[in-house]
N, C-alpha and C positions, 0 to 999 in steps of 0.2 A: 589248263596245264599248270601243272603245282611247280616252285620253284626247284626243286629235287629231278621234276621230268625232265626242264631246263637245261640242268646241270650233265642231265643225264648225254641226254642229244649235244652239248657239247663237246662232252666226251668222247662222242660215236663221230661229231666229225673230224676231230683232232685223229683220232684211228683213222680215219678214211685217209684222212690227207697223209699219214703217213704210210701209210699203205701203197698209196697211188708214188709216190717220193722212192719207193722201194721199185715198183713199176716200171719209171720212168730213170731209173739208173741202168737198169737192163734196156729195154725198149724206149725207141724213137717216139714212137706213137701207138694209143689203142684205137681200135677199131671197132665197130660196132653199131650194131642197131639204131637206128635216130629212136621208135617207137617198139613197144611188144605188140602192139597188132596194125592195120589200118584204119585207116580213117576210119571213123562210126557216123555213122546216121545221124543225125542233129538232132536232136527231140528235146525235150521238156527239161530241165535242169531241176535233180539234179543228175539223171542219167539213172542208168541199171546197175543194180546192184546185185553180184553173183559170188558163190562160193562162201565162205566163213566172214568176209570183211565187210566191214559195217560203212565202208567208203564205195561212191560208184567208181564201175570198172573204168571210168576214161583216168581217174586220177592215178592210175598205174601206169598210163600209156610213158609218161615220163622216168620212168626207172633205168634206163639209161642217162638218160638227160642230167636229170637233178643230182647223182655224184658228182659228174664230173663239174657243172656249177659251183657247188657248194666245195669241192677239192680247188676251186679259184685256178682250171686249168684251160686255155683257150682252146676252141674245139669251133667246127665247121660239121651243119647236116646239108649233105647234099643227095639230090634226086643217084638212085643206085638200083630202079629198076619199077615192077609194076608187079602187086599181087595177082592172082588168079582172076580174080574180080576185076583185072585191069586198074585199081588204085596205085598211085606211089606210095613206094616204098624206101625210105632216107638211109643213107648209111651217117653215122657219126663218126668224127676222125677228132682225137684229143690229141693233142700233145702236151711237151712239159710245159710249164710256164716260163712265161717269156718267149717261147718259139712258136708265134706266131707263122712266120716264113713257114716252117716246117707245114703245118697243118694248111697251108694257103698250097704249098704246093704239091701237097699230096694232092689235095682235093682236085687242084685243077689237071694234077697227071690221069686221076682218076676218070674223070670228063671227059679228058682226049681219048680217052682208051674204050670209055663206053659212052658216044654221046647220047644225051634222049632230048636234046631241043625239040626235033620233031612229033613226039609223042605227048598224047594229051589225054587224060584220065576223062573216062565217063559221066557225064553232067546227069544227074536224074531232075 
């Protein structure tokens, strides 16, 4: 990475964060996917690589995730159900910064309303 690419992605997060700051003047909280797919197979690192990108496909599963980290906003993934396949599946819950409370209690209303303690994903 040249120092210009640097500069560049700095750039793109100062946009994000204010993006998100635009967000969270309207809305309490985002909502959203923990992952873009389910769990993957375990194999050989460093994984499969599909489509145009020169990155394996697990390094995308984070594309919900890694904004909101990099935005420095607190957020909770909790269990929000099971694919076809029977794996979990996470919901993410951000809020603004500083509002932890907010995002602890969403989460846990969320819980009460669907519980899955009982439910246990397919061991191969």
């Amino acid at each position: 990475m040249t120092t210009a690419d640097y500069a560049r992605c700095l750039g793109l997060v100062d946009r994000l964060r204010a993006d998100f700051a635009n967000l969270f003047e309207e809305y309490d909280l985002l909502l959203s996917p923990t992952a873009r797919f389910p769990a993957f197979r375990n194999g050989p690192y460093p994984g499969e690589v599909s489509g145009a990108s020169e990155f394996p496909d697990q390094y995308f599963n984070g594309a919900f995730t890694m904004p909101i980290n990099a935005g420095g906003h607190p957020a909770a993934s909790i269990p929000a159900g099971f694919s076809a396949g029977g794996l979990p599946i996470g919901l993410q819950i951000a809020g603004r910064k500083g509002d932890e409370e907010s995002v602890i209690a969403a989460s846990a209303a969320f819980e009460a309303a669907c519980p899955w303690i009982g439910h246990r994903p397919p061991v191969c």
